[in-house]
C-alpha positions in Angstrom: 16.8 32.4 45.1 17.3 28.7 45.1 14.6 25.9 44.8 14.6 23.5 46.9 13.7 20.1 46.3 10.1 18.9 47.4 8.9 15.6 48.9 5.6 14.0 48.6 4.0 10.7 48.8 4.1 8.6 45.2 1.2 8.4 43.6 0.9 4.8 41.2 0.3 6.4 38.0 -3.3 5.6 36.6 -1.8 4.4 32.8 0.9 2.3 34.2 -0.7 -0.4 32.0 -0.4 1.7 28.9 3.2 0.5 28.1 3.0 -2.7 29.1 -0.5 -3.0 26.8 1.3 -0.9 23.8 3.9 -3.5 23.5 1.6 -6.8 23.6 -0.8 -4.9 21.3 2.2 -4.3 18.4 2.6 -7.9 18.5 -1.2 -8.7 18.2 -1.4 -6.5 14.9 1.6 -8.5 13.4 0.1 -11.7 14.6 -4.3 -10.8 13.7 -2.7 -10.4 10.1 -0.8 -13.8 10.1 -3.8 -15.8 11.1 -5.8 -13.7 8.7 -8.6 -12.0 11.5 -8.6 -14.9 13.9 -8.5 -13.6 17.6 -8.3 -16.4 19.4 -5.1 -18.0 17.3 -3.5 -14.8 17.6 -4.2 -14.8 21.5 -2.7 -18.4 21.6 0.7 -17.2 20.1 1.0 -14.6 21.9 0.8 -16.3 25.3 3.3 -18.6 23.8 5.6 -16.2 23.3 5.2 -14.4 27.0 5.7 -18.0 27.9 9.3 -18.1 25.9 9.9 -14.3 26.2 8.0 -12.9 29.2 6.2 -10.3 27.5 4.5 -9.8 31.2 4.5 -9.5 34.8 2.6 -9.7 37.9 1.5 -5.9 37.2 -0.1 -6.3 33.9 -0.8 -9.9 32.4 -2.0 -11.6 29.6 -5.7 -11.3 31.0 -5.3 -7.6 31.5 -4.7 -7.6 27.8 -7.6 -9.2 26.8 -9.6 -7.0 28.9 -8.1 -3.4 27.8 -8.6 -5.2 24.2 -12.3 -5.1 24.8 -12.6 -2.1 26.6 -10.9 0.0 23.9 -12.8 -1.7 21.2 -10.4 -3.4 19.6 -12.3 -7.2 19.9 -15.5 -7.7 20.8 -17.5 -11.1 21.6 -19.7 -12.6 19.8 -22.4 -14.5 21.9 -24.0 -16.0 18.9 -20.7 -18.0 18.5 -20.5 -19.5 22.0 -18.5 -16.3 23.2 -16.1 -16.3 20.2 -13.6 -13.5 20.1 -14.0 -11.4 17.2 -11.9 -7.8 15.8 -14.0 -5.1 14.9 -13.7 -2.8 12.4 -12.2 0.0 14.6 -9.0 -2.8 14.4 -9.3 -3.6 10.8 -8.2 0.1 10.1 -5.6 0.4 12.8 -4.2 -3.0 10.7 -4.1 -0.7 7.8 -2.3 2.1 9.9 0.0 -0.4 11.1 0.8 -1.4 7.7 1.1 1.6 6.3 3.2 3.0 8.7 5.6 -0.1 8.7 6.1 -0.1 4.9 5.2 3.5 4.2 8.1 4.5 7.2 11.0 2.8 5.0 10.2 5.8 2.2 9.8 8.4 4.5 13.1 9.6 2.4 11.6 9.2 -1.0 10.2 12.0 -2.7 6.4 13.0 -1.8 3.9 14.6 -3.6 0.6 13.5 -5.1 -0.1 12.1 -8.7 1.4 14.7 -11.5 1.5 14.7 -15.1 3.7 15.9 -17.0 2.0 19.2 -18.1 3.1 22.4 -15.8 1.4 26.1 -15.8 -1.8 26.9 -13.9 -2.2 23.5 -12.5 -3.2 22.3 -8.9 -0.1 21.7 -6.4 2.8 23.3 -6.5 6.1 21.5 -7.6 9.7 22.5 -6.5 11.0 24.4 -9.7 11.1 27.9 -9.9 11.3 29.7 -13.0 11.1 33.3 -14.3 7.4 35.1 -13.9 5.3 35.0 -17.0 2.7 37.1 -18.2 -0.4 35.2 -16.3 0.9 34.1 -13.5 -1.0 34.1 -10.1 0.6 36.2 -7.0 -0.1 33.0 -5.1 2.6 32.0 -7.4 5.5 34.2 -6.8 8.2 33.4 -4.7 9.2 36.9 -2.2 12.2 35.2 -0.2 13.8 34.6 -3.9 12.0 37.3 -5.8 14.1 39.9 -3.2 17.3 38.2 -3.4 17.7 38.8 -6.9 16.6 42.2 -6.6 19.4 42.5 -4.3 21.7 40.9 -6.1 20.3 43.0 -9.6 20.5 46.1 -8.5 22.6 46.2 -5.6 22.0 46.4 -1.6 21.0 50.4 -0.6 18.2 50.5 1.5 17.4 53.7 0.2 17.4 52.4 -3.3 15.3 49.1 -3.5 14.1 48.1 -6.5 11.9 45.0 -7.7 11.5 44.7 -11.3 9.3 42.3 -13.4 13.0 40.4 -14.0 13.3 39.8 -10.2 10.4 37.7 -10.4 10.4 34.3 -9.6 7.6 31.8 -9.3 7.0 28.0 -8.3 5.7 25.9 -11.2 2.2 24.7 -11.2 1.8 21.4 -12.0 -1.4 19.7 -12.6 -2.9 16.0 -11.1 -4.9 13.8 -12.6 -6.8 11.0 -11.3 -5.4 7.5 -11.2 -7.6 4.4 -11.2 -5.5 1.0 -9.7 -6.7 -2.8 -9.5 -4.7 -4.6 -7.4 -4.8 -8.2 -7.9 -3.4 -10.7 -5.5 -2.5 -14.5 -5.9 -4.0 -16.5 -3.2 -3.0 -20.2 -4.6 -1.4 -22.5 -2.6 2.0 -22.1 -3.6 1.6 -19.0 -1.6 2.0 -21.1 1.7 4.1 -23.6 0.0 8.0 -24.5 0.8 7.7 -23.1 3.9 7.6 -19.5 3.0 4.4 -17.1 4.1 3.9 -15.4 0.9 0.3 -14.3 1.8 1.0 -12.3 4.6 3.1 -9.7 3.1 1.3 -9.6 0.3 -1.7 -8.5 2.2 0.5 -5.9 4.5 0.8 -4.0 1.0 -2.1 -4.5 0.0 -3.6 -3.2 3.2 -0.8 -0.1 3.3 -1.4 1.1 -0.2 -5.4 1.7 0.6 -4.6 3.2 3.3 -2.1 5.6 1.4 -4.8 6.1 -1.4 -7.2 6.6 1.3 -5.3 9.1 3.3 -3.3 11.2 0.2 -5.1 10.1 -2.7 -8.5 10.5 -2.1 -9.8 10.7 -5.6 -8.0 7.6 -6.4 -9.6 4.5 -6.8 -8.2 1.1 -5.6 -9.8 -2.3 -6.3 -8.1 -5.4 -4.9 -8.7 -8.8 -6.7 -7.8 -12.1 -5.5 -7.1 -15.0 -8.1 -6.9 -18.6 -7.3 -8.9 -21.1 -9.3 -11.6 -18.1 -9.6 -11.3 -14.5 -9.4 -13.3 -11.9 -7.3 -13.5 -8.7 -5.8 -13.0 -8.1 -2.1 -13.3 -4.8 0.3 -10.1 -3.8 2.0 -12.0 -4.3 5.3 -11.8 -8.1 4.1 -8.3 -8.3 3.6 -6.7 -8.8 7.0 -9.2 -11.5 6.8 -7.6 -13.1 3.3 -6.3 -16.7 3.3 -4.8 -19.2 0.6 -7.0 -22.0 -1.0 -6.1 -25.0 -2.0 -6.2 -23.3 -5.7 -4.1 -23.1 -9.0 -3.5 -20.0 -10.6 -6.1 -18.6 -12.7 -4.2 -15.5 -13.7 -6.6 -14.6 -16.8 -9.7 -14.8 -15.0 -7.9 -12.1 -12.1 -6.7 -9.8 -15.6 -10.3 -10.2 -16.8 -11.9 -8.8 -14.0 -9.3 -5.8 -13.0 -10.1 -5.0 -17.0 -13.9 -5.1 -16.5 -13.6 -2.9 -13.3 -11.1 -0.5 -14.7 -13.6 -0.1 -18.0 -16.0 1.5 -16.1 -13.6 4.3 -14.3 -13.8 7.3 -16.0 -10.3 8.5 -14.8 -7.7 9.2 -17.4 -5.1 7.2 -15.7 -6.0 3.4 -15.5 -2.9 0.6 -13.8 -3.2 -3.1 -13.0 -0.7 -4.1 -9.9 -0.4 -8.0 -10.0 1.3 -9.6 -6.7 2.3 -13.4 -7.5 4.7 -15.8 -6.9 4.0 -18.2 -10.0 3.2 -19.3 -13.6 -0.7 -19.0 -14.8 -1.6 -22.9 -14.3 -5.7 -23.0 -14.5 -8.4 -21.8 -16.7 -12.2 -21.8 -16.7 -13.9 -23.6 -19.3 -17.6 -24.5 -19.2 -18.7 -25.8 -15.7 -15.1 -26.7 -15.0 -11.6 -25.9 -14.9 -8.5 -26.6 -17.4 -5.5 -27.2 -14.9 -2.0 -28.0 -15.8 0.5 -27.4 -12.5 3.8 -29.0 -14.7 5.7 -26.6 -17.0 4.1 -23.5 -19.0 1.0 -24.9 -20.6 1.1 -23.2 -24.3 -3.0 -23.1 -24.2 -3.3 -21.4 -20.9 -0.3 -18.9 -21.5 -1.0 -18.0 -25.2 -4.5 -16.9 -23.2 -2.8 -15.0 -20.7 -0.8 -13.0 -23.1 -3.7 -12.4 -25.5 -5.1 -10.2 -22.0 -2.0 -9.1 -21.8 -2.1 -7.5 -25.4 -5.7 -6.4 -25.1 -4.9 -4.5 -22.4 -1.9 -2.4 -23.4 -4.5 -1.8 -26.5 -6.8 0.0 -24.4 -3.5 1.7 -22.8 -4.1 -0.2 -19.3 -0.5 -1.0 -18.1 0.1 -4.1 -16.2 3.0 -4.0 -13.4 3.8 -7.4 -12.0 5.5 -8.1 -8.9 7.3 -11.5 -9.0 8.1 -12.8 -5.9 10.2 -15.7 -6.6 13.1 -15.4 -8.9 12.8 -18.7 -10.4 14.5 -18.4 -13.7 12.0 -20.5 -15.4 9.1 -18.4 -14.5 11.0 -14.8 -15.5 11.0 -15.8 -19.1 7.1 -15.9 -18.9 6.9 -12.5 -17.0 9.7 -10.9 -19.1 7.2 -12.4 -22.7 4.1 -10.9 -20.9 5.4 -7.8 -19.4 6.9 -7.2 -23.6 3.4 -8.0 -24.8 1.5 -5.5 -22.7 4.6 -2.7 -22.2 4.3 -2.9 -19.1 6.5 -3.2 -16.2 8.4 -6.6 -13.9 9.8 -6.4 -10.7 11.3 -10.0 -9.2 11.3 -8.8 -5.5 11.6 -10.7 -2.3 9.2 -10.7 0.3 11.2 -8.0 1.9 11.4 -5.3 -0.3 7.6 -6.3 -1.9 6.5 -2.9 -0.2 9.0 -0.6 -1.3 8.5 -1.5 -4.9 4.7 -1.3 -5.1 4.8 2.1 -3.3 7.6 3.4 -5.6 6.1 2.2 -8.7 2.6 4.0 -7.4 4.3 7.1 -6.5 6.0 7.1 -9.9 3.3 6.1 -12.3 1.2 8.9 -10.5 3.7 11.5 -11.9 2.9 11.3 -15.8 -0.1 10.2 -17.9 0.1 6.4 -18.2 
């Protein structure tokens, strides 16, 4: 029997909106990052861009937006600031998401697992090699799918006849993880703005991607982020959509000082330093004030950065610097400090930045560093 078809009056659907709001809410996640947290920038741009684009329509505007902002909790007001527009930190972790996603996505073909070392047997996740079973092994172990196949293929295919001996036995490897403690330090001087490139901003997006990833698969982990300008300090990763340049020189010993200080007092075996910069150390602390030279490699303040550098591959904490620039003049001072601490160099644009750092992670979390 046939179906006909059936008529009835069209209802508006009730999330209409929702597309309309999902596409103007992407671009508000790219844009909160670029003006590091600040709602009412980011609002600006984006009418700008419906102005030059028509991101809306007489169904859903720009005022909707705002509105289904509040109402999901996304921004919220803040009356003690004359009704200033302020994220909350239900968005500060969908930034993460968003960053993670967007530079976590690009690897989805890369090999997965958590951190490994190189030791196999009765460990705690399961790796892809099989091998022949061993006096000891677990059942949980044994592979049945291949275990029967090479019964079949040992002694031959009669039903009547099966056999499984101790030589049919195959199981998956064991392999065992180990904890993994990582600082990562992040340069926030002003040459990170400069020539009109936005060094910051991606910069943050990994930042922001890889404690989400720890976060979500790495649990145990431990991440510290560091910024270094003139000074160095710890921040939370709620702070970091919130990170902006100073008008600062580089102070990269006082950042190596600090990630050494916090990584002294992790008790995990595994202990990294992840340094994301785009120039030459250029300013150190002295006293009450600073010792800054912005022309050429100063011997005084570099001699000081690769004495760190030295005491650091000493207490077997490896130091893997991502250089985005690839001025030639600045590799010979990353390839002399990456020797000293036998560590590792990566001179990256701002475009693969994110596949780098969450290769290197990945890798360095598969043997004891």
């Amino acid at each position: 029997m046939a179906i006909g078809v059936r008529f009835h009056d069209f209802v508006p659907d009730e999330n209409s909106g929702d597309k309309g709001f999902e596409q103007l809410f992407k671009l508000f996640m790219q844009l909160i990052t670029i003006t590091s947290g600040d709602v009412g920038e980011a609002l600006q741009w984006l009418n700008e861009l419906d102005k030059q684009y028509g991101l809306t329509d007489n169904d859903y505007g720009m005022g909707n937006f705002i509105e289904d902002l509040k109402k999901k909790g996304y921004i919220d007001e803040n009356e003690q600031e004359r009704g200033e527009l302020k994220i909350t930190p239900k968005t500060e972790q969908k930034i993460r998401k968003s960053a993670l996603e967007e530079v976590f996505g690009k690897l989805k073909k890369s090999s997965t697992g958590n951190h490994r070392t190189p030791h196999t047997g009765q460990g705690d996740e399961q790796s892809t090699d099989l091998r022949e079973f061993r006096f000891g092994d677990s059942l949980e172990q044994i592979q049945m799918t291949e275990s029967i196949r090479n019964a079949q293929l040992n002694h031959g295919m009669e039903d009547d006849n099966f056999m499984l001996t101790e030589g049919d036995l195959e199981v998956r490897e064991n392999e065992h993880k180990s904890q993994t403690s990582t600082v990562l330090m992040i340069d926030i001087s002003h040459s990170m703005i400069l020539y009109g490139e936005d060094r910051i901003t991606p910069a943050k997006k990994v930042a922001m991607a890889l404690a989400e990833l720890v976060k979500q698969k790495y649990p145990k982990d431990s991440l510290d982020v560091i910024v270094f300008g003139n000074d160095a300090w710890q921040i939370e990763v709620k702070d970091l959509p919130y990170l902006q340049v100073g008008p600062y020189h580089t102070n990269t010993v006082a950042g190596l000082e600090l990630a050494m200080d916090l990584l002294r007092k992790r008790k995990t075996p595994n202990k990294q330093i992840f340094m994301i910069t785009d120039g030459k150390p250029t300013c150190l602390k002295e006293g009450n004030g600073y010792y800054k030279n912005s022309f050429g490699l100063d011997r005084k303040v570099v001699n000081k950065t690769l004495n760190l550098a030295a005491a650091a591959r000493r207490i077997k904490i490896p130091i893997t610097t991502f250089m985005i620039t690839s001025d030639p003049y600045l590799q010979k001072f990353v390839e002399e400090f990456t020797e000293v601490n036998q560590g590792k160099a990566y001179y990256s644009g701002l475009k693969g930045l994110g596949q780098l750092v969450f290769e290197d992670y990945k890798k360095n979390r598969r043997k004891s560093l």
